[in-house]
C-alpha positions, 0 to 999 in steps of 0.5 A: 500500500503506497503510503502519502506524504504530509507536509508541515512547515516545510517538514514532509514525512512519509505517513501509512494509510491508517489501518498501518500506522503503529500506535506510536504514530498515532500520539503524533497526529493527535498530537498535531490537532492540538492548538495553545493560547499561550500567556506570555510574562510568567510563562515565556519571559520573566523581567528581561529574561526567558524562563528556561524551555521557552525558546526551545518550546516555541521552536518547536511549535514552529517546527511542527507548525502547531497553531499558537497564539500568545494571548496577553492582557497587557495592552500596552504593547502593540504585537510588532512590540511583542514580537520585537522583543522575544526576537531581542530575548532569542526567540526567533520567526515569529511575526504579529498574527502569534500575538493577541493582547486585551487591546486589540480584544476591545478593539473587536469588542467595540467594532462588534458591538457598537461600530461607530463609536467614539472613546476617551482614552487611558492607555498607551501606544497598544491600545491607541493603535488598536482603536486607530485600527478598528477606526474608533475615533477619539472623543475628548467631548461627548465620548459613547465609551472611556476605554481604561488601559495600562499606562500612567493615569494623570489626574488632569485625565482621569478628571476628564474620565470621570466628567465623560462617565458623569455625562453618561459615557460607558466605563470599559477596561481592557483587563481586571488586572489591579497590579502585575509584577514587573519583578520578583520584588517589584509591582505596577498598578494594572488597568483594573486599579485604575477603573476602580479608582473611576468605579468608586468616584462615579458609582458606576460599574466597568465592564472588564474584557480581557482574561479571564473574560468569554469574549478574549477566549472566544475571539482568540480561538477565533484567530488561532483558527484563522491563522491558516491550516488546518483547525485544531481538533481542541486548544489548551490554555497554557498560562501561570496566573489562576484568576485569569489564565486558569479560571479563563480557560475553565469557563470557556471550556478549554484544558489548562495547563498551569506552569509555576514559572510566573505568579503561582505556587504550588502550595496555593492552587488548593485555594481554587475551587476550578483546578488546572488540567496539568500542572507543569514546572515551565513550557519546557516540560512540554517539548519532548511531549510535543516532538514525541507525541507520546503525553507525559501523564505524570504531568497530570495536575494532581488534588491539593490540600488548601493552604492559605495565601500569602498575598494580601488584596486582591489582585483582579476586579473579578475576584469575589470582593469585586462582585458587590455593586460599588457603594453609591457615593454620598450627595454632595454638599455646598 
């Protein structure tokens, strides 16, 4: 029986019909049905280094031709940043369609659900040229929306944000992130802090997108499968944050593979009531899994006890605290 030839990439080999293929080569074409949404800091890069493995695991996505897509709710970034920097950080052959960021996911938000709008900005360059894009105009007088972003928020605009929202402006925030690491010892205010800040002067209620919102999950599935070949039979998650990466992928249906490279320990995954498919030390667990085909099970994400959390506040505007309607502000007095 002559047997046909795939190409992946560039890469031919010769596969049997499928009543001669081995077992063994099975895991393989099952393995390349498979599709990751990637996050990026605490997974890919940590401050302005590679995790170890990382370089290696996104070679070897691109070897196989897997679909990958980096999904990241930074919206500061534009994907030729992104793409920019892995390249300074040694990872070679990536371009912007690998990079999806909560900026571009308001942007699709809002050009699908009210074209035509107009926006109030606190943001930088990611966020602005996401818009710019999608061709949602500036408004610094009668806005429909004021979009919340990363980047320094003065007080002569978060003034103005307030007076929009005041005259009826919808809030929207591009991720719930109250603060992310810029270091092991080191944090930054995130979008979600400063939403709050407007939630708590105006009374009204943000709308967040990014992870772990359906929508971003929804419209980066959307993309991964667009970006040419063959769709992938299911996608896994892979990310290090459980509020958002984790909980994300859990409610969009997805498998997650949680790595403890970034934000989370091990001791506090008990805390969660949603759990992780796997559990993996970095991305680079799963190289010799993805040139093999053969899946590893002791990677399987095991039943922890609960331990309590170190970390004091929350991090994220979805976390249980945030739930309740903001208190309405008192009237004011002459």
């Amino acid at each position: 029986m002559p047997a046909s030839v795939k190409s992946c990439s560039g890469l031919a080999a010769l596969t049997p019909a499928p009543w001669e293929r081995p077992a063994e080569e099975e895991y393989i074409l099952n393995a390349m049905k498979t599709g990751y949404l990637i996050d990026m800091d605490g997974v890919i890069y940590r401050e302005e280094s590679l995790i170890p493995g990382a370089a290696d695991f996104v070679q070897t996505l691109l070897a196989l031709g897997t679909p990958f897509l980096f999904v990241t709710n930074n919206s500061s970034p534009t994907p030729e940043d992104l793409a920019v920097r892995l390249k300074h950080l040694g990872i070679q052959g990536l371009s912007e369609r690998h990079f999806y960021t909560s900026a571009l996911n308001t942007a699709d938000f809002l050009s699908e659900t009210d074209p035509g709008c107009t926006v109030f900005v606190i943001g930088e360059g990611g966020l602005l040229a996401a818009l710019h894009q999608r061709k949602i105009a500036s408004d610094t007088i009668a806005p429909r929306y004021v979009i919340v972003g990363e980047g320094a928020a003065t007080t002569e605009r978060l003034g103005k944000a307030h007076e929009c929202i005041e005259r009826g402006a919808g809030l929207l925030a591009t991720n719930p992130d109250n603060w992310c690491p810029v270091s092991s010892k080191k944090t930054r205010p995130g979008a979600g802090a400063t939403a709050a800040f407007l939630e708590a002067s105006t009374g009204r209620r943000a709308y967040y997108l990014g992870k772990p919102n359906g929508y971003m999950f929804h419209q980066a599935q959307r993309k991964l499968a667009g970006a040419g070949g063959a769709k992938p039979d299911q996608v896994v998650m892979i990310g290090d944050t459980m509020e958002t990466d984790i909980r994300g992928a859990f409610e969009a249906g997805l498998p997650s593979f949680l790595v403890l490279s970034g934000s989370t320990q091990l001791e506090n995954v008990g805390d969660y009531v949603y759990q992780p498919t796997r559990i993996l030390q970095t991305v680079g667990d799963l190289v010799e899994e993805l040139k093999t085909g053969k899946p590893s099970t002791h990677l399987d994400s095991p039943a922890f006890a609960t331990v309590p959390s170190n970390r004091s506040g929350v991090r994220h505007q979805t976390d249980i605290l945030a739930l309740y309607k903001p208190r309405p502000r008192p009237a004011m007095t002459k």
